[in-house]
C-alpha positions as CSV (number, residue, x, y, z in Angstrom):
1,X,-7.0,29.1,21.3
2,X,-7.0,26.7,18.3
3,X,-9.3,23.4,18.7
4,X,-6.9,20.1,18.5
5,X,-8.4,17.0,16.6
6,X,-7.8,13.7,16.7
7,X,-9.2,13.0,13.5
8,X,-7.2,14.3,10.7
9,X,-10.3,13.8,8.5
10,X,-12.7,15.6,10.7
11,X,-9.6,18.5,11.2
12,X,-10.0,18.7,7.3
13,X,-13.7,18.5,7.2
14,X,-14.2,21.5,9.5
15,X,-11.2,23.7,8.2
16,X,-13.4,22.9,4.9
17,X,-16.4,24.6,6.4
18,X,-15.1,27.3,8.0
19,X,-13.9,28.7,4.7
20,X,-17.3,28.3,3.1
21,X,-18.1,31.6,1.6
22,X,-14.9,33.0,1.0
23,X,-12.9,33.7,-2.3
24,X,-10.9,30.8,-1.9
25,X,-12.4,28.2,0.2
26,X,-10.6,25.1,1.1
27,X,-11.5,22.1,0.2
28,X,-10.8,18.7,2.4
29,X,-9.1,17.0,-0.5
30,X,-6.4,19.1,-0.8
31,X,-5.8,19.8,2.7
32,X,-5.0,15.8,2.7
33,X,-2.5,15.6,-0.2
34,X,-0.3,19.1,0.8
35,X,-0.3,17.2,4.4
36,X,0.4,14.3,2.2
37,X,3.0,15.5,0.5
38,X,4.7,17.4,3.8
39,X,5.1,13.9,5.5
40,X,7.1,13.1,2.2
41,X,8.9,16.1,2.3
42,X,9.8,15.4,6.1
43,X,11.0,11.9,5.3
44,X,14.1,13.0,2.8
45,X,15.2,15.2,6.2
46,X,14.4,12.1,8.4
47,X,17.7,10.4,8.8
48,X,16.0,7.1,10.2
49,X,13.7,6.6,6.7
50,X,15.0,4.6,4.4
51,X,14.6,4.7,0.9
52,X,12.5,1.9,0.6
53,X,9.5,3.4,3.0
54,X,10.5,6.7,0.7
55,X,8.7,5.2,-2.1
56,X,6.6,2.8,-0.8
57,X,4.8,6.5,0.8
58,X,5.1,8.2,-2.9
59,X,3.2,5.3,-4.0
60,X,0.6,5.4,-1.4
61,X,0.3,9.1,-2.6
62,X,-0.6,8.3,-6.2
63,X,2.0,9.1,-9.1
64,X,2.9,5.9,-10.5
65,X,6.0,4.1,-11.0
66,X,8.2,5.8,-13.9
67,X,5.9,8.3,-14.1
68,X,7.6,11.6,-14.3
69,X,5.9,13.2,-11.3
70,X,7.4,9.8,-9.8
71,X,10.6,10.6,-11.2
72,X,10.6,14.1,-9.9
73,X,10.3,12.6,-6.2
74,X,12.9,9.9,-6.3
75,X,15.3,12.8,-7.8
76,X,14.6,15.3,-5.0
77,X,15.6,11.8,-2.8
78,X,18.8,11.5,-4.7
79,X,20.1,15.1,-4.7
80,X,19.5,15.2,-0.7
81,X,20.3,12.0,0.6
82,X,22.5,10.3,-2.4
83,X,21.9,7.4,-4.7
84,X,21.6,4.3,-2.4
């Protein structure tokens, strides 16, 4: 039966460890920004976000404004939900 957390960062920190020594091992930083960029993903489906939490999260995440990996996010936005 698989341990729950409370602490997203300890989560990380021991799925981190637990893959010591294998050929891929998982690293706490990217286990962050994929959950990072899932609660993005989750937002364009969630009918309740608007577009101004949207981008206000894709900033929090990192690309900056205009940038095209910015511009790549807003258009995923647009082609779900619409230009409003």
């Amino acid at each position: 039966m698989p341990l729950k957390y409370e602490d997203s960062d300890l989560h990380d920190l021991m799925t981190e460890e637990k893959s010591r020594g294998t050929r891929a091992p998982q690293k706490a930083i990217s286990i962050k920004q994929k959950r990072e960029l899932t609660n993005i993903g989750r937002m364009i489906l969630n009918r309740n976000c608007t577009k101004r939490e949207y981008l206000q999260a894709i900033r929090d995440y990192g690309p900056q404004d205009g940038s095209p990996e910015f511009q790549r996010f807003v258009s995923l936005w647009d082609d779900y939900r619409g230009q409003t």
